[in-house]
C-alpha positions in Angstrom: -9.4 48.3 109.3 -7.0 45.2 109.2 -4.7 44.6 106.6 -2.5 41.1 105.8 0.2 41.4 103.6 2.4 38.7 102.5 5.8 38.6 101.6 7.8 36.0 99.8 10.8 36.5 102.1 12.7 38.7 104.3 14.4 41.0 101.5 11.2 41.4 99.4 9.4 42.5 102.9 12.7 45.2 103.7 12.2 46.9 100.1 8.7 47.0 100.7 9.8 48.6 104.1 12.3 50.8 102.9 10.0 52.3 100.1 7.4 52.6 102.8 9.2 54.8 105.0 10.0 57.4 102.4 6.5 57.1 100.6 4.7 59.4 103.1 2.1 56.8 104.0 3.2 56.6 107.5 2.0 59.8 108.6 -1.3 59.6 106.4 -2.1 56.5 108.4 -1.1 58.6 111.3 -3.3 61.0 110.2 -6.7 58.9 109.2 -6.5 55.4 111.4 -5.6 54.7 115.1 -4.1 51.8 116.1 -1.3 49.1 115.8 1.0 48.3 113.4 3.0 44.7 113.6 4.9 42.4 111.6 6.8 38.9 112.4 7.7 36.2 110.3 5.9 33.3 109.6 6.0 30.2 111.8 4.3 28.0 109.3 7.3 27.4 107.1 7.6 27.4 103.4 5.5 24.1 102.9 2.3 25.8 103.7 -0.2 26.3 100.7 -1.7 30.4 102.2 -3.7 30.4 98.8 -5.7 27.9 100.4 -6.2 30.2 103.7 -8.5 32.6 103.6 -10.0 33.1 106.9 -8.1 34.9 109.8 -7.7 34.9 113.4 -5.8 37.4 114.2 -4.6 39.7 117.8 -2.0 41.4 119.6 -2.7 41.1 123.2 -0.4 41.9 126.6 -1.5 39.7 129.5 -3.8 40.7 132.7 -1.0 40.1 134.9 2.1 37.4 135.8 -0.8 35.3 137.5 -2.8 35.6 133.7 0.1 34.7 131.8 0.5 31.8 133.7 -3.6 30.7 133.4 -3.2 31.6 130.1 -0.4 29.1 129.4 -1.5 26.0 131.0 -5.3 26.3 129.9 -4.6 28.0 126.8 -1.7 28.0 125.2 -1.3 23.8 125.8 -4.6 23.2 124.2 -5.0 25.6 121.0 -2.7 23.5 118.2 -4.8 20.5 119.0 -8.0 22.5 118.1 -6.2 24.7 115.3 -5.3 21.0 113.5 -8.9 19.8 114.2 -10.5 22.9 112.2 -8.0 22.1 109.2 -6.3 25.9 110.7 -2.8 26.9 110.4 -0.8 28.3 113.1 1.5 31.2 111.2 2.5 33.1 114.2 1.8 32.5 118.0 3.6 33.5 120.7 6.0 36.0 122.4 6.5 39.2 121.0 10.1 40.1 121.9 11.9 43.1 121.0 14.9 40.4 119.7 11.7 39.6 117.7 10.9 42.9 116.3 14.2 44.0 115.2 14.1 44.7 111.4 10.6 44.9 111.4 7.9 47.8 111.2 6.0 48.3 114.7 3.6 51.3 115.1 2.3 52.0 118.5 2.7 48.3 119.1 5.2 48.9 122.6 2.9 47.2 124.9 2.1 44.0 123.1 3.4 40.5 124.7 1.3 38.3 122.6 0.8 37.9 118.8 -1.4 35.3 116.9 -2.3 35.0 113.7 -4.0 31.8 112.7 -5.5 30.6 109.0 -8.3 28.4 107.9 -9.6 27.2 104.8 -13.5 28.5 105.2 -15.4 30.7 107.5 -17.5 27.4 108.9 -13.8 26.2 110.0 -13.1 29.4 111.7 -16.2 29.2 113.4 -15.7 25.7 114.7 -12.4 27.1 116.2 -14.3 29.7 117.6 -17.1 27.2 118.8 -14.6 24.4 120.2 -13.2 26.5 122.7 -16.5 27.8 123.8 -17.3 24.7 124.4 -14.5 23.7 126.7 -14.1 26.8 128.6 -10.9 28.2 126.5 -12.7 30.8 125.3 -13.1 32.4 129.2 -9.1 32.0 129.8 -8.9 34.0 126.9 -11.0 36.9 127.8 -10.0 36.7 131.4 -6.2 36.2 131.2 -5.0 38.9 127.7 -5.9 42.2 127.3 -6.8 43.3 123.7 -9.0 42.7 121.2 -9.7 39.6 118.4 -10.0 40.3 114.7 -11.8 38.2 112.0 -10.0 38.8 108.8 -11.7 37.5 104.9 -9.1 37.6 102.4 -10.4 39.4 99.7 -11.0 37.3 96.4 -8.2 37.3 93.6 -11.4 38.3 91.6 -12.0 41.9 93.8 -10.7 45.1 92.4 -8.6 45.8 95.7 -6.7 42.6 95.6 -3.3 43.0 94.6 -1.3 40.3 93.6 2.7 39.8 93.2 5.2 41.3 95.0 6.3 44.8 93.2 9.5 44.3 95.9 11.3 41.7 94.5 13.7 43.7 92.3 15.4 44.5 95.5 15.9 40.9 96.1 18.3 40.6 93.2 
């Protein structure tokens, strides 16, 4: 089970936090779901219409080894924007995963990550062309053989589906 959750800025995201950590819901999850638990900014800036994405790629990865990360930068990590812009896709996190970089946020068993992309496209047919391009030239084997970890396709759930929830019940904190 993946879940995306969008916040309007960095205090509406710490009250959701805050009333997080006391709800109880961390050790249910604990309880009923293995797995990570990770959360960054965006890199995509405020300009960026995320109504309009509702496809996702999305991973935490650590690298193979120094030698990987290297492959992985030169015949990777130099190519993907190009292909992200040509599938109409949107970048909204990729790269490093510091610890400077998860201060203030939530991480759940999440110690051993190095990588984190998330990526967003307008349709499932322009995912797939992502998906297709770098089969295609080869980028899709420096993936598999250079990061460790595995790649989720995420839907968005339609504003029309009774498990959408919309608004940010946070924001009062902001004020």
């Amino acid at each position: 089970m993946v879940a995306l959750y969008s916040f309007p800025n960095k205090a509406s995201f710490d009250g959701w936090l805050d009333d997080y950590k006391v709800s109880g819901l961390p050790e249910m999850r604990h309880e009923l779901l293995d797995g990570q638990v990770v959360s960054y900014y965006s890199m995509a800036g405020e300009d960026v219409d995320y109504d309009a994405l509702t496809h996702y790629v999305v991973t935490n990865k650590k690298f193979a080894s120094a030698e990987a990360k290297e492959d992985f930068q030169t015949n990777y990590g130099s190519k993907i924007k190009d292909i992200v812009a040509q599938t109409s896709g949107c970048i909204i996190k990729a790269g490093p995963f510091t610890p400077e970089q998860r201060e203030g946020f939530l991480q759940e068993d999440a110690d051993d990550i190095q990588l984190t992309i998330l990526i967003g496209f307008p349709s499932a047919e322009k995912r797939q062309a992502w998906h297709d391009i770098q089969s295609e030239n080869g980028m899709k084997d420096v993936r598999e053989r250079t990061l460790v970890g595995l790649l989720y396709y995420i839907d968005a759930l339609p504003k029309d589906h009774p498990a959408f929830v919309s608004g940010c019940p946070f924001e009062r904190k902001t004020m």
